[in-house]
TIRO-2110 file (N, C-alpha, C; in Angstrom, 1 decimal):
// TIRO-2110
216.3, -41.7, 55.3, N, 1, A
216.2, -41.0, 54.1, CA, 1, A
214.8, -40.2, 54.0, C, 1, A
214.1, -40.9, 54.5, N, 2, A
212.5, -40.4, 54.2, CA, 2, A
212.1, -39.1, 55.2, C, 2, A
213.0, -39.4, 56.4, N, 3, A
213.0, -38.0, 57.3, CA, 3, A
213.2, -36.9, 56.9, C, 3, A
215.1, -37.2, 56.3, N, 4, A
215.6, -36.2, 55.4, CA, 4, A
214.8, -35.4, 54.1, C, 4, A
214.3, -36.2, 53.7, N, 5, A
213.4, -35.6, 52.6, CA, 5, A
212.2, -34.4, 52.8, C, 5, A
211.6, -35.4, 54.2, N, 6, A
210.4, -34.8, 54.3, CA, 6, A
210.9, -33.1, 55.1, C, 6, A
212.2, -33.3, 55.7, N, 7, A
212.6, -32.0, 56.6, CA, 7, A
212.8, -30.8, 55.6, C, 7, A
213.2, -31.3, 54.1, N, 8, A
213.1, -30.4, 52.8, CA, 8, A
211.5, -30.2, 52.1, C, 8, A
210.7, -30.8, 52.5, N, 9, A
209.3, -30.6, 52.2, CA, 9, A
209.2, -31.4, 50.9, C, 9, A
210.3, -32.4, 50.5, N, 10, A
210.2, -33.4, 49.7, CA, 10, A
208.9, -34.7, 49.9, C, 10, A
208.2, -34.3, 49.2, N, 11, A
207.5, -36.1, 49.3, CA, 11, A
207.7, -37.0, 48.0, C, 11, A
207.7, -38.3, 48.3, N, 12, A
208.1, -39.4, 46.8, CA, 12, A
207.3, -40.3, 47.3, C, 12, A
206.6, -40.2, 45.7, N, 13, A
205.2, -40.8, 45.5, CA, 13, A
205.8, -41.9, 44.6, C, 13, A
205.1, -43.4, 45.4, N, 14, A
205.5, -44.8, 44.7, CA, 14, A
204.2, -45.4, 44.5, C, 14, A
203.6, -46.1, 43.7, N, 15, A
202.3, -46.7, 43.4, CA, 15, A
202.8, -48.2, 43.8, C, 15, A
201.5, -48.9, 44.5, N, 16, A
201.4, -50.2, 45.0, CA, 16, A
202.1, -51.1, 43.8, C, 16, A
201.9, -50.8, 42.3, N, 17, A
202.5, -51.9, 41.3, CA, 17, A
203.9, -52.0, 41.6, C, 17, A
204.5, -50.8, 41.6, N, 18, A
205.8, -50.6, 41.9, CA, 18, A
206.6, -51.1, 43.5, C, 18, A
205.5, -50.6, 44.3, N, 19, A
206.2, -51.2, 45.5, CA, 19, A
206.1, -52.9, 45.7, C, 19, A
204.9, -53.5, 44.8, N, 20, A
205.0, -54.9, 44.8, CA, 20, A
206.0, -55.7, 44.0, C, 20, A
206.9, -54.8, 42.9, N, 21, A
207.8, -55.3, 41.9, CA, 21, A
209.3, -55.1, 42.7, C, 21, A
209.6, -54.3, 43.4, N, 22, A
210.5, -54.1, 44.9, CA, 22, A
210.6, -55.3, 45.5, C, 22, A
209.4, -55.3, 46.3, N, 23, A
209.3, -56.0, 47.1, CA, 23, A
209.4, -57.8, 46.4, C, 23, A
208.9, -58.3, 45.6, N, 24, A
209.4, -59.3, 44.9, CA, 24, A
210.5, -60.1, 44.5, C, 24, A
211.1, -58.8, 44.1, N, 25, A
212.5, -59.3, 43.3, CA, 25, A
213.8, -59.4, 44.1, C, 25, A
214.3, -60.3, 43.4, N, 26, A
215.7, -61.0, 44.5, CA, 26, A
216.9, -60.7, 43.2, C, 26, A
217.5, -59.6, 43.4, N, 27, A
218.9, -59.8, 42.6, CA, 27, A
218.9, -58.9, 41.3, C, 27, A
218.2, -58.9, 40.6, N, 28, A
218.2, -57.9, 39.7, CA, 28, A
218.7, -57.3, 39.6, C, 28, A
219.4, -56.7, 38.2, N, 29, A
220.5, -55.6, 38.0, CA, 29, A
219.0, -54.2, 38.2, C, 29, A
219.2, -53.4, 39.0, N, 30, A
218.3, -52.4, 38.9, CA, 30, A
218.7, -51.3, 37.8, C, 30, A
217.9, -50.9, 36.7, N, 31, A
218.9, -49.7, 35.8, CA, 31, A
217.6, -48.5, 35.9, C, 31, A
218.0, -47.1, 36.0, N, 32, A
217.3, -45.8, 36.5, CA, 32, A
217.4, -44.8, 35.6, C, 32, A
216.7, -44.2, 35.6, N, 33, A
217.5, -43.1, 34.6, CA, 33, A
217.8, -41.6, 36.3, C, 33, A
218.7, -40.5, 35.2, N, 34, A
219.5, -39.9, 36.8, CA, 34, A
219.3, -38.4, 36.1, C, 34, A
218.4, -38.0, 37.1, N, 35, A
218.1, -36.5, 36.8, CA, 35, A
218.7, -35.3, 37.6, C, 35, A
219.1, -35.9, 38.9, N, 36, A
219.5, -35.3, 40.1, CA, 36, A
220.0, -35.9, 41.4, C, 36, A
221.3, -35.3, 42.1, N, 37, A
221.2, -35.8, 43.3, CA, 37, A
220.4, -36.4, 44.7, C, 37, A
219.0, -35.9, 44.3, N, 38, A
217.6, -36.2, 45.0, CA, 38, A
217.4, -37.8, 44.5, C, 38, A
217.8, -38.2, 43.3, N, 39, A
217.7, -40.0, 43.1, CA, 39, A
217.7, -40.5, 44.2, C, 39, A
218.7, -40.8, 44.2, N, 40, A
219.4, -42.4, 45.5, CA, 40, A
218.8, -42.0, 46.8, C, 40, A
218.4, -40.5, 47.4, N, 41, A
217.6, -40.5, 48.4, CA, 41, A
215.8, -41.1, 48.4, C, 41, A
215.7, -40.5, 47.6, N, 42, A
214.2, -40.5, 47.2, CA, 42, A
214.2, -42.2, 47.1, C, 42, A
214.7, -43.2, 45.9, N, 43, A
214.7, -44.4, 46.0, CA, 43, A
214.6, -44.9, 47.1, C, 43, A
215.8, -44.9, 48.4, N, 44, A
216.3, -45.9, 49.1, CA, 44, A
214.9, -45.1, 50.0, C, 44, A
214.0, -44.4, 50.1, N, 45, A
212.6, -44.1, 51.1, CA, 45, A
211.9, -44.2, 51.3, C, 45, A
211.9, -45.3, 49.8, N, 46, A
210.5, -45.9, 49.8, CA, 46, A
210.7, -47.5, 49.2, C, 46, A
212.2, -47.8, 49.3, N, 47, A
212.0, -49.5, 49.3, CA, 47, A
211.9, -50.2, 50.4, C, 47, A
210.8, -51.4, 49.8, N, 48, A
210.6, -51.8, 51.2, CA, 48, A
211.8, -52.8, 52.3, C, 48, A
211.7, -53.2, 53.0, N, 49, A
212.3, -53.9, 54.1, CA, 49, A
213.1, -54.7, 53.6, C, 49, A
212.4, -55.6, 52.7, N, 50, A
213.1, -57.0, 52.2, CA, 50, A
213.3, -56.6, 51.1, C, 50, A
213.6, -55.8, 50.2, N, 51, A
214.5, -55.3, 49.4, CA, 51, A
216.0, -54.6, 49.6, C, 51, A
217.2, -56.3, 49.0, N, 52, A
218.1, -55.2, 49.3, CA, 52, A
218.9, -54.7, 48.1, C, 52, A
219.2, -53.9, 47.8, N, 53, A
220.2, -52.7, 47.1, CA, 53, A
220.8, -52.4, 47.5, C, 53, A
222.4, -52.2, 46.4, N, 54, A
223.3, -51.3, 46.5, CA, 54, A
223.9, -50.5, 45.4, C, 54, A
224.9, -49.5, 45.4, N, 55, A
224.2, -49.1, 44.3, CA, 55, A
226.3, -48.5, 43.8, C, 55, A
226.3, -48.6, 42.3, N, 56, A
227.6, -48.3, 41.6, CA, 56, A
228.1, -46.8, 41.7, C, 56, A
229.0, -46.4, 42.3, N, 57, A
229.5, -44.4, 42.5, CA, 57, A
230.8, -44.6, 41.4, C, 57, A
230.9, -43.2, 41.5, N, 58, A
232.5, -42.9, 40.9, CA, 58, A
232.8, -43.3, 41.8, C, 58, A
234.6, -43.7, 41.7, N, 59, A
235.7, -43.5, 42.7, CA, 59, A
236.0, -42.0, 43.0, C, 59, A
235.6, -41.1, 42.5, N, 60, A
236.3, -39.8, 42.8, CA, 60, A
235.5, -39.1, 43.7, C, 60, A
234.6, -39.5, 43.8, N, 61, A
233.4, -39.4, 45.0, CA, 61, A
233.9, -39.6, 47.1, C, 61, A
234.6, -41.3, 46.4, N, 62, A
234.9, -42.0, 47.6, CA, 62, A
236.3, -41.1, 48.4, C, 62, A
236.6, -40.3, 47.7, N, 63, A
237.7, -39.8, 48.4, CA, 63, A
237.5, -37.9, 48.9, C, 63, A
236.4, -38.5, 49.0, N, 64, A
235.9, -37.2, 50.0, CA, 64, A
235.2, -37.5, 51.3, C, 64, A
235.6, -36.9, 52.1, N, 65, A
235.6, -37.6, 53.7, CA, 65, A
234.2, -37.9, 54.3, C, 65, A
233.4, -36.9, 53.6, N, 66, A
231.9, -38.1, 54.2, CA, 66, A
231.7, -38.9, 53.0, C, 66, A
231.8, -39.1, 52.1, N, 67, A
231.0, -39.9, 50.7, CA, 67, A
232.1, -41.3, 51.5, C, 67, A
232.8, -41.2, 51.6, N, 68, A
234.1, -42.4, 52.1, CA, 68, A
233.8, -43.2, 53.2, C, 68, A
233.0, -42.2, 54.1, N, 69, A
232.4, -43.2, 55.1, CA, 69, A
231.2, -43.8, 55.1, C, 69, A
230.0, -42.9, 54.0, N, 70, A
229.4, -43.5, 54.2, CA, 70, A
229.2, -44.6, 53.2, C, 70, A
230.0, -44.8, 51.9, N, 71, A
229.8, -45.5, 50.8, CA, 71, A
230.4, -47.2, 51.5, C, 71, A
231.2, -47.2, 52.6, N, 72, A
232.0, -48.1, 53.6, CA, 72, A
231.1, -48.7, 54.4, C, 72, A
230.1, -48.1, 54.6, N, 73, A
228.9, -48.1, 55.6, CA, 73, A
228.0, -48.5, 54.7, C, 73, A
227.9, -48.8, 53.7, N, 74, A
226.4, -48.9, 52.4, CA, 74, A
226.9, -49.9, 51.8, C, 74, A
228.5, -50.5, 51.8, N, 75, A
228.6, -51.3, 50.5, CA, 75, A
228.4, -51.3, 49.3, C, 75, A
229.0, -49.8, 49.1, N, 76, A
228.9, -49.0, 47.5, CA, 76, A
230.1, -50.0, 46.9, C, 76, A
229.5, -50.3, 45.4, N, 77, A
230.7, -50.5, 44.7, CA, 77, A
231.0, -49.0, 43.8, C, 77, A
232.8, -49.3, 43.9, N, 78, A
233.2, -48.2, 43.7, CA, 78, A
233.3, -48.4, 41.5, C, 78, A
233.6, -47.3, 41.0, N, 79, A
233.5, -47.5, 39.5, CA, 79, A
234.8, -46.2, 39.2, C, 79, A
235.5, -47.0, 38.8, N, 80, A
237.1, -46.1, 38.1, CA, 80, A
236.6, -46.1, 36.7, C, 80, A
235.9, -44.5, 36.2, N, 81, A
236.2, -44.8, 34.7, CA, 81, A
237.3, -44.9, 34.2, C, 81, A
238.5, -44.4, 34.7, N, 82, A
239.7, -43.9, 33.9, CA, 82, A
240.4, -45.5, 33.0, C, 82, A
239.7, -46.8, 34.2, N, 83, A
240.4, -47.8, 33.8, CA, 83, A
239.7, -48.6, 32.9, C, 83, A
238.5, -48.2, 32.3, N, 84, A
238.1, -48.7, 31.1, CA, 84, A
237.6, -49.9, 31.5, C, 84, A
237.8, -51.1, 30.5, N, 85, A
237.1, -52.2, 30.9, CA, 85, A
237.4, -53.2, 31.7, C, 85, A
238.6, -52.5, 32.4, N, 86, A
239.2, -53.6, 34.0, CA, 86, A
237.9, -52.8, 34.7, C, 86, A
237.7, -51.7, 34.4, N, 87, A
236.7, -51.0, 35.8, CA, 87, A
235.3, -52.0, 35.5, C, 87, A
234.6, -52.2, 34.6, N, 88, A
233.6, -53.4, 34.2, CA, 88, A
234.0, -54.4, 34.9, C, 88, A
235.5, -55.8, 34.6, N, 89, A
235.2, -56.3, 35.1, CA, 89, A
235.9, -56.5, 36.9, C, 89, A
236.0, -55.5, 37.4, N, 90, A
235.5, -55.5, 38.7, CA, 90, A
234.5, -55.5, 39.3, C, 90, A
234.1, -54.7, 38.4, N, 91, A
232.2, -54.7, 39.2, CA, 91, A
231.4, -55.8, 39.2, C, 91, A
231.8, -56.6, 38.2, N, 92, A
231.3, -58.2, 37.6, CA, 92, A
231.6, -59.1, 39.0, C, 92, A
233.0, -58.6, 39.2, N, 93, A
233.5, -59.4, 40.1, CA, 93, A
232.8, -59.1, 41.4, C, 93, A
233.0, -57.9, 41.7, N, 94, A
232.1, -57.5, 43.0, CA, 94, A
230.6, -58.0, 43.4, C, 94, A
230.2, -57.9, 42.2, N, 95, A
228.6, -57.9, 42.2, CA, 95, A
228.3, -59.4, 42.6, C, 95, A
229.2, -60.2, 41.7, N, 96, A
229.0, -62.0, 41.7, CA, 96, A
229.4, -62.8, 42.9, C, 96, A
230.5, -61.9, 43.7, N, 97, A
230.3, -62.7, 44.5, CA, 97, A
229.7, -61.8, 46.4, C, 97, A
228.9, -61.0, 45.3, N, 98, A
227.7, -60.7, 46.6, CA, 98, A
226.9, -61.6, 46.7, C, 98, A
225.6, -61.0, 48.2, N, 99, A
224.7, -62.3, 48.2, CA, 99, A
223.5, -62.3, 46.7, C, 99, A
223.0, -63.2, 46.4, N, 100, A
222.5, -63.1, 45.1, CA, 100, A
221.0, -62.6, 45.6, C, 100, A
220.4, -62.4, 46.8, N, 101, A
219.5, -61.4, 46.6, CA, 101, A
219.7, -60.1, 46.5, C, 101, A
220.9, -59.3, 46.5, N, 102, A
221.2, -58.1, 46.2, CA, 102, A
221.7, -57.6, 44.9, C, 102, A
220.7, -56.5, 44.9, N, 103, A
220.1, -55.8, 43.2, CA, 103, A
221.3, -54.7, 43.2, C, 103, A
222.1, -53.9, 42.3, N, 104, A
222.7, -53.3, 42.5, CA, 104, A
222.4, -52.3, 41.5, C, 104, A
221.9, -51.7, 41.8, N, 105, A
221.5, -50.1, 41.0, CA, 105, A
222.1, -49.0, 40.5, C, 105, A
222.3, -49.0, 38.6, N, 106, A
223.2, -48.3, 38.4, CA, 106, A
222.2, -47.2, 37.6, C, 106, A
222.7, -46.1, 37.4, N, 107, A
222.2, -44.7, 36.2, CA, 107, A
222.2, -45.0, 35.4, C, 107, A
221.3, -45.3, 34.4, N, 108, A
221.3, -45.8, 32.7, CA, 108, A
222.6, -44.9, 32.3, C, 108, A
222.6, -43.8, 32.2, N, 109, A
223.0, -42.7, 31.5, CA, 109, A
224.6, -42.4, 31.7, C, 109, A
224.9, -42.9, 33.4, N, 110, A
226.1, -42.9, 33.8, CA, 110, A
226.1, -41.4, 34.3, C, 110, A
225.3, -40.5, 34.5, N, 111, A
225.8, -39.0, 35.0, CA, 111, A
224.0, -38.4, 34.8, C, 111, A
223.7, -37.4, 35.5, N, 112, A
222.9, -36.5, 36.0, CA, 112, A
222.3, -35.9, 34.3, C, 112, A
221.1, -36.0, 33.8, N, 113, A
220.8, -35.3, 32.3, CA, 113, A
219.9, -34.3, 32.6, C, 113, A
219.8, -33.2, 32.5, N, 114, A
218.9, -32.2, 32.5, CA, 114, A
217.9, -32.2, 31.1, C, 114, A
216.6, -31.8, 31.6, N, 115, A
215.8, -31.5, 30.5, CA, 115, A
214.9, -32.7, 30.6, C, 115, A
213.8, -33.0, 29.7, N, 116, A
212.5, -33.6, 29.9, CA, 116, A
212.6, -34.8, 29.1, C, 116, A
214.0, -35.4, 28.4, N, 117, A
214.4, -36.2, 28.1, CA, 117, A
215.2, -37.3, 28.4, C, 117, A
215.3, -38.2, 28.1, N, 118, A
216.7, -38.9, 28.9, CA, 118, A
217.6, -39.1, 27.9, C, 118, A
218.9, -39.3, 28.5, N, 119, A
220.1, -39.5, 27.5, CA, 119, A
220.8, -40.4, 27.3, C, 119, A
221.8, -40.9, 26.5, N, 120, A
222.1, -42.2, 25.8, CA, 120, A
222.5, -42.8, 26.8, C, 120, A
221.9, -44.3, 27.3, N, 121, A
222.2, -45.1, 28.0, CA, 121, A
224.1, -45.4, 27.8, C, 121, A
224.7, -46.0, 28.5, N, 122, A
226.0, -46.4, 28.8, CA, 122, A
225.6, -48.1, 28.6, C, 122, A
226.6, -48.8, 27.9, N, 123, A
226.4, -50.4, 27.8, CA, 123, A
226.5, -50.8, 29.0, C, 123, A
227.1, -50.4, 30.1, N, 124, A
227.7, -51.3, 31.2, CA, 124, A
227.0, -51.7, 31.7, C, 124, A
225.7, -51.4, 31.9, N, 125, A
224.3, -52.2, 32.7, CA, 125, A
224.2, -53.6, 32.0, C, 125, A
223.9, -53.1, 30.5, N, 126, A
223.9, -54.0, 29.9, CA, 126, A
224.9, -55.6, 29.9, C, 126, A
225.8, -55.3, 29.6, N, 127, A
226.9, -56.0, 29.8, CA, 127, A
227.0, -56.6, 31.1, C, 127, A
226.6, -56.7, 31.8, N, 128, A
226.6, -56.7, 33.5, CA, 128, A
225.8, -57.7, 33.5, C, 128, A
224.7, -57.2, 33.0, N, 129, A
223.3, -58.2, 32.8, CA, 129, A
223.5, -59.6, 32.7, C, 129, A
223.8, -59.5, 31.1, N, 130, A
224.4, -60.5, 30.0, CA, 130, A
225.0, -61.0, 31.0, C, 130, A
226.4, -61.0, 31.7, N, 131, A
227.8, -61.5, 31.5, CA, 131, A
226.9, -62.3, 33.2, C, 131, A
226.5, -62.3, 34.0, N, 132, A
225.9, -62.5, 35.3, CA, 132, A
224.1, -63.4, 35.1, C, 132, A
224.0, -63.1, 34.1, N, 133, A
222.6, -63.7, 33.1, CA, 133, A
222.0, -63.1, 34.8, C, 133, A
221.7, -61.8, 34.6, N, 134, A
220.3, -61.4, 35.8, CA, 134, A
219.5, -60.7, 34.9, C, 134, A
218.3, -60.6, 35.2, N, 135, A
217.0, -59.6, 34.9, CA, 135, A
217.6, -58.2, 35.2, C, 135, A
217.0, -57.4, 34.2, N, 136, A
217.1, -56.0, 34.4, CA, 136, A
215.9, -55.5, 35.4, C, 136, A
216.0, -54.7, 36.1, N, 137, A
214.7, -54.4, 36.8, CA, 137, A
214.5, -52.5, 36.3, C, 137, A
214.1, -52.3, 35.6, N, 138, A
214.1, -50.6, 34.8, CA, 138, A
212.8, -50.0, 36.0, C, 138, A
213.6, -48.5, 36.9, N, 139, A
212.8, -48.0, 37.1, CA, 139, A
213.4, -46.4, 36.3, C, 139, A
212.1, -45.7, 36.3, N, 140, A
212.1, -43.8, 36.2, CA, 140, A
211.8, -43.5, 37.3, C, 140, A
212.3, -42.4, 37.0, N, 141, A
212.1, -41.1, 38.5, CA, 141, A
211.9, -40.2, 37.8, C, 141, A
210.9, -39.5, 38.2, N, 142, A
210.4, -38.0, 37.5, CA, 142, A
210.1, -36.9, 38.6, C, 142, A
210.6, -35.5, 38.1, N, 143, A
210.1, -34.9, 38.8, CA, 143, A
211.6, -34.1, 39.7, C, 143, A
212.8, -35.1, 40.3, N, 144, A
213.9, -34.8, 40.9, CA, 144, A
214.2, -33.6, 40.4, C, 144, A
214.5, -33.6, 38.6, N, 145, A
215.4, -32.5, 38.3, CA, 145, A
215.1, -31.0, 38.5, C, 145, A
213.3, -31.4, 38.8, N, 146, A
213.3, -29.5, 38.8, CA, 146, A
213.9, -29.5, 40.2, C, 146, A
213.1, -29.9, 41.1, N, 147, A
213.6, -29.9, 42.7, CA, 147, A
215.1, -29.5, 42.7, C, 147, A
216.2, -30.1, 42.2, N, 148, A
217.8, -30.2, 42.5, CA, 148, A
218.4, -30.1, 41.0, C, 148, A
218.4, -29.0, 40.5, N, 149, A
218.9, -29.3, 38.7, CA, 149, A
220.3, -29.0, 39.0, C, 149, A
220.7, -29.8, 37.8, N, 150, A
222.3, -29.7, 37.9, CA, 150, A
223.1, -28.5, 38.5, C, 150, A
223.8, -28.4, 39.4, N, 151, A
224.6, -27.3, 39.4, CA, 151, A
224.1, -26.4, 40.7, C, 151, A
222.6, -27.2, 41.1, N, 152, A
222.2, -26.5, 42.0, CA, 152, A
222.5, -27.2, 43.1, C, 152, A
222.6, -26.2, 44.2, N, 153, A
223.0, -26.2, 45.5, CA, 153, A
221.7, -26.5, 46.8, C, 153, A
220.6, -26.0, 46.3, N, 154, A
219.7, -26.0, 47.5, CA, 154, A
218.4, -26.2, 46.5, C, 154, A
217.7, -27.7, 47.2, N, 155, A
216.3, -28.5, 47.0, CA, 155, A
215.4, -27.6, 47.0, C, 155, A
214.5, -27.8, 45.7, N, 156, A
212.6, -26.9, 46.2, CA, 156, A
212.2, -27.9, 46.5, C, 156, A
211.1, -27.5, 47.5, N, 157, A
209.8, -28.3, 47.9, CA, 157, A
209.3, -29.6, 46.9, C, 157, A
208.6, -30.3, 47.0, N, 158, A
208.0, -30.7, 45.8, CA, 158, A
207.6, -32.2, 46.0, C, 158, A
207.5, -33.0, 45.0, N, 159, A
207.1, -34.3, 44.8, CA, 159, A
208.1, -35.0, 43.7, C, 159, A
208.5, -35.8, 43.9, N, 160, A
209.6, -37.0, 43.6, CA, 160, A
208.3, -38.3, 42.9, C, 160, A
207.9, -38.7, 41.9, N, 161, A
207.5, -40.0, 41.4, CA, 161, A
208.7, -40.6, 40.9, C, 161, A
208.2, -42.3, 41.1, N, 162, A
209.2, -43.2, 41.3, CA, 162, A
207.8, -44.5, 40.8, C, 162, A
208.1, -44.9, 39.4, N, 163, A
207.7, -45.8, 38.9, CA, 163, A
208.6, -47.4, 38.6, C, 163, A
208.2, -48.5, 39.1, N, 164, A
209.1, -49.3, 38.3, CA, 164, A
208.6, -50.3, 37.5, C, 164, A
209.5, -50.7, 36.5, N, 165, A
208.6, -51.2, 35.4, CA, 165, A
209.0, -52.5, 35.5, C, 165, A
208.0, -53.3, 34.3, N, 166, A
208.7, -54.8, 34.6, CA, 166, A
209.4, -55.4, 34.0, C, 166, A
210.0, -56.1, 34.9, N, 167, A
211.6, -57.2, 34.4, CA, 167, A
212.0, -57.2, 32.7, C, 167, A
212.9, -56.8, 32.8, N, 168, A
214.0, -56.6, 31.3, CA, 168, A
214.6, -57.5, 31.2, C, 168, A
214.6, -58.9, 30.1, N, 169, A
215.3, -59.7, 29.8, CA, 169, A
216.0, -59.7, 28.6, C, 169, A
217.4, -59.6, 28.8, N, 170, A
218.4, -59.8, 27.6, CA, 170, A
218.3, -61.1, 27.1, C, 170, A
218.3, -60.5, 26.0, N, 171, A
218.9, -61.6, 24.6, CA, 171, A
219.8, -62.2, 24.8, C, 171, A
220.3, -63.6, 24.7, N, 172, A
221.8, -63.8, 24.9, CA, 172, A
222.5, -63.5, 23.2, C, 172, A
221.7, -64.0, 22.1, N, 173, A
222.4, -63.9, 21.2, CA, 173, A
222.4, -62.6, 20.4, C, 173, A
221.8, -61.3, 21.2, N, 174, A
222.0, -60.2, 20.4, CA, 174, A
222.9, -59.1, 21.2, C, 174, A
223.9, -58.6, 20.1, N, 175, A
224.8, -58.0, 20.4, CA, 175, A
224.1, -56.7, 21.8, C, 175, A
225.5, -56.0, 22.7, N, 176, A
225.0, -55.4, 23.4, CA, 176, A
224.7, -53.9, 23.0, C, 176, A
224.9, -53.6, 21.9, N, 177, A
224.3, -52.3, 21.2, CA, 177, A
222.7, -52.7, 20.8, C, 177, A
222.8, -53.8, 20.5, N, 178, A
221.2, -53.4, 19.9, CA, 178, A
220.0, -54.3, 20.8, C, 178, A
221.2, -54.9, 22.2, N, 179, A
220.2, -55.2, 23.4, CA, 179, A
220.3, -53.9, 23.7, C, 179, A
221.1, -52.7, 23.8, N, 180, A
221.5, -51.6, 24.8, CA, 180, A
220.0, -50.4, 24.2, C, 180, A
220.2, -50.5, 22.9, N, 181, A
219.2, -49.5, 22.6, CA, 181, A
217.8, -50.1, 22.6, C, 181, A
217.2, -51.4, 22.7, N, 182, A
215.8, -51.9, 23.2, CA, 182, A
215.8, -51.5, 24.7, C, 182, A
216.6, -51.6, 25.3, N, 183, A
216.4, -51.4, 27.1, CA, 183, A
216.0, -49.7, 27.0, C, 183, A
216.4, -48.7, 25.8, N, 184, A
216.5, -47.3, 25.8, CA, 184, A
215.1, -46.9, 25.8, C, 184, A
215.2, -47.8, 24.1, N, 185, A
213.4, -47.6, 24.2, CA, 185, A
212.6, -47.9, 24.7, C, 185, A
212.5, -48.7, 25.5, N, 186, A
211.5, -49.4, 26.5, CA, 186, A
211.4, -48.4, 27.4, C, 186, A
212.6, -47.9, 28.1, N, 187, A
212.2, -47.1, 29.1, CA, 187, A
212.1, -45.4, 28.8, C, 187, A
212.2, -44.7, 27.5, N, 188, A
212.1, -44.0, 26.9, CA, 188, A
210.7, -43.4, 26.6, C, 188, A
210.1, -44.9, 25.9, N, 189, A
208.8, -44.7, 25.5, CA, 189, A
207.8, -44.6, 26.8, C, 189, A
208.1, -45.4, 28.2, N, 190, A
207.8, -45.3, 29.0, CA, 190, A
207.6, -44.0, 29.8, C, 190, A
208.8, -43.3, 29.9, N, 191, A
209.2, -42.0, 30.4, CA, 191, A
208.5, -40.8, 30.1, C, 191, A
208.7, -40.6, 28.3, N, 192, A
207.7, -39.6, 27.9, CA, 192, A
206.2, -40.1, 27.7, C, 192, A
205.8, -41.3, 27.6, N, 193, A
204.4, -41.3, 27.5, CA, 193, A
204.1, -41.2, 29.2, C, 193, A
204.6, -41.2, 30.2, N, 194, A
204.4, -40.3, 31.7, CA, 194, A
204.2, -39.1, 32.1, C, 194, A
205.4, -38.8, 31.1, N, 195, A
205.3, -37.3, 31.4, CA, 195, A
204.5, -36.4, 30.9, C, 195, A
204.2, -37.1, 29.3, N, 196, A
202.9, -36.3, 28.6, CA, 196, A
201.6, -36.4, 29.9, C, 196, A
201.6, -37.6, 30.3, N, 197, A
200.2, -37.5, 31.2, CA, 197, A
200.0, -36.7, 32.0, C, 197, A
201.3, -36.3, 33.1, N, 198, A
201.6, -35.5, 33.4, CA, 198, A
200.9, -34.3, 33.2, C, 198, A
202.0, -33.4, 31.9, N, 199, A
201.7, -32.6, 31.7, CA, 199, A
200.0, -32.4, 31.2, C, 199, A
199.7, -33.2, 30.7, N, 200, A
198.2, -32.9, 30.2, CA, 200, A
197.2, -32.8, 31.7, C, 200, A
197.5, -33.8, 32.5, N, 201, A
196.5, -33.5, 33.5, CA, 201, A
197.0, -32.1, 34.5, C, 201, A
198.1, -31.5, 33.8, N, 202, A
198.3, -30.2, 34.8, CA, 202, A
197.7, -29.4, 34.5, C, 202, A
197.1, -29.4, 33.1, N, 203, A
196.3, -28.4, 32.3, CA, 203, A
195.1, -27.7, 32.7, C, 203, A
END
């Protein structure tokens, strides 16, 4: 992945806090926010060794002749929205009886958000959490969407940040809407107070 990147003049910048909180953790539901198809490369390039992840796709993905081989090859779980909450608890099912050091990494958002915001998280992380009693492990990625924005075909040059923050623990006794929107803000507040820094130090 990191070859691939760098052959696009991609680099993904991870800070030692973050590669120590990787490197740490055994099993965690990982939740991301998803700005671009540059994610899941840029992540899997800079975790380290003894981190393992896999990570939730559509099904409608898997039926296209390379995504099918290599999702077979990765140990992607597959995700049918059309089937509603059997598609949830499959994934419950999948995930639980993986090995329990493996973190499985889904898109808060459920789909690609353009713009300098993030968009309404999906409960199913949440629920997942809860129902499996694991740690959330919340990272951001900044930066992907300009590189690869929706709809586009061909990567700019550039730099990928990749922060992750620390362990998210659900409530057992609060509902998953109003665990769903603390996990929002947490990583919301986090997000933009980044990106302001960002921006101010570009000035």
């Amino acid at each position: 992945m990191r070859l691939a990147l760098w052959s696009l003049d991609i680099r993904v910048d991870i800070d030692e806090t973050s590669l120590g909180r990787l490197a740490t953790d055994e099993g965690s539901l990982i939740v991301m926010n998803h700005k671009s198809h540059l994610d899941v490369p840029a992540l899997m390039s800079v975790l380290p060794p003894q981190k393992w992840i896999t990570f939730g796709a559509k099904v409608e993905l898997s039926r296209l002749p390379f995504f099918k081989r290599a999702f077979q090859c990765a140990g992607i779980l597959l995700i049918d929205r059309s089937k509603g909450s059997r598609t949830l608890s499959h994934l419950i099912d999948a995930y639980r009886s993986s090995d329990p050091r493996l973190s499985l990494a889904l898109f808060a958002e459920g789909t690609r958000v353009p713009g300098a915001n993030l968009g309404p998280f999906k409960p199913g992380a949440v629920a997942i959490a809860r129902r499996l009693e694991r740690s959330i492990l919340p990272i951001c990625i900044f930066g992907s969407g300009a590189l690869l924005p929706k709809h586009s075909g061909v990567p700019k040059p550039g730099v990928i940040h990749i922060r992750v923050l620390e362990k998210y623990e659900c409530v057992p006794d609060l509902p998953v809407g109003a665990q769903l929107e603390k996990l929002q803000h947490y990583m919301a507040h986090y997000y933009l107070e980044s990106t302001s820094e960002d921006e101010h130090r570009a000035r």
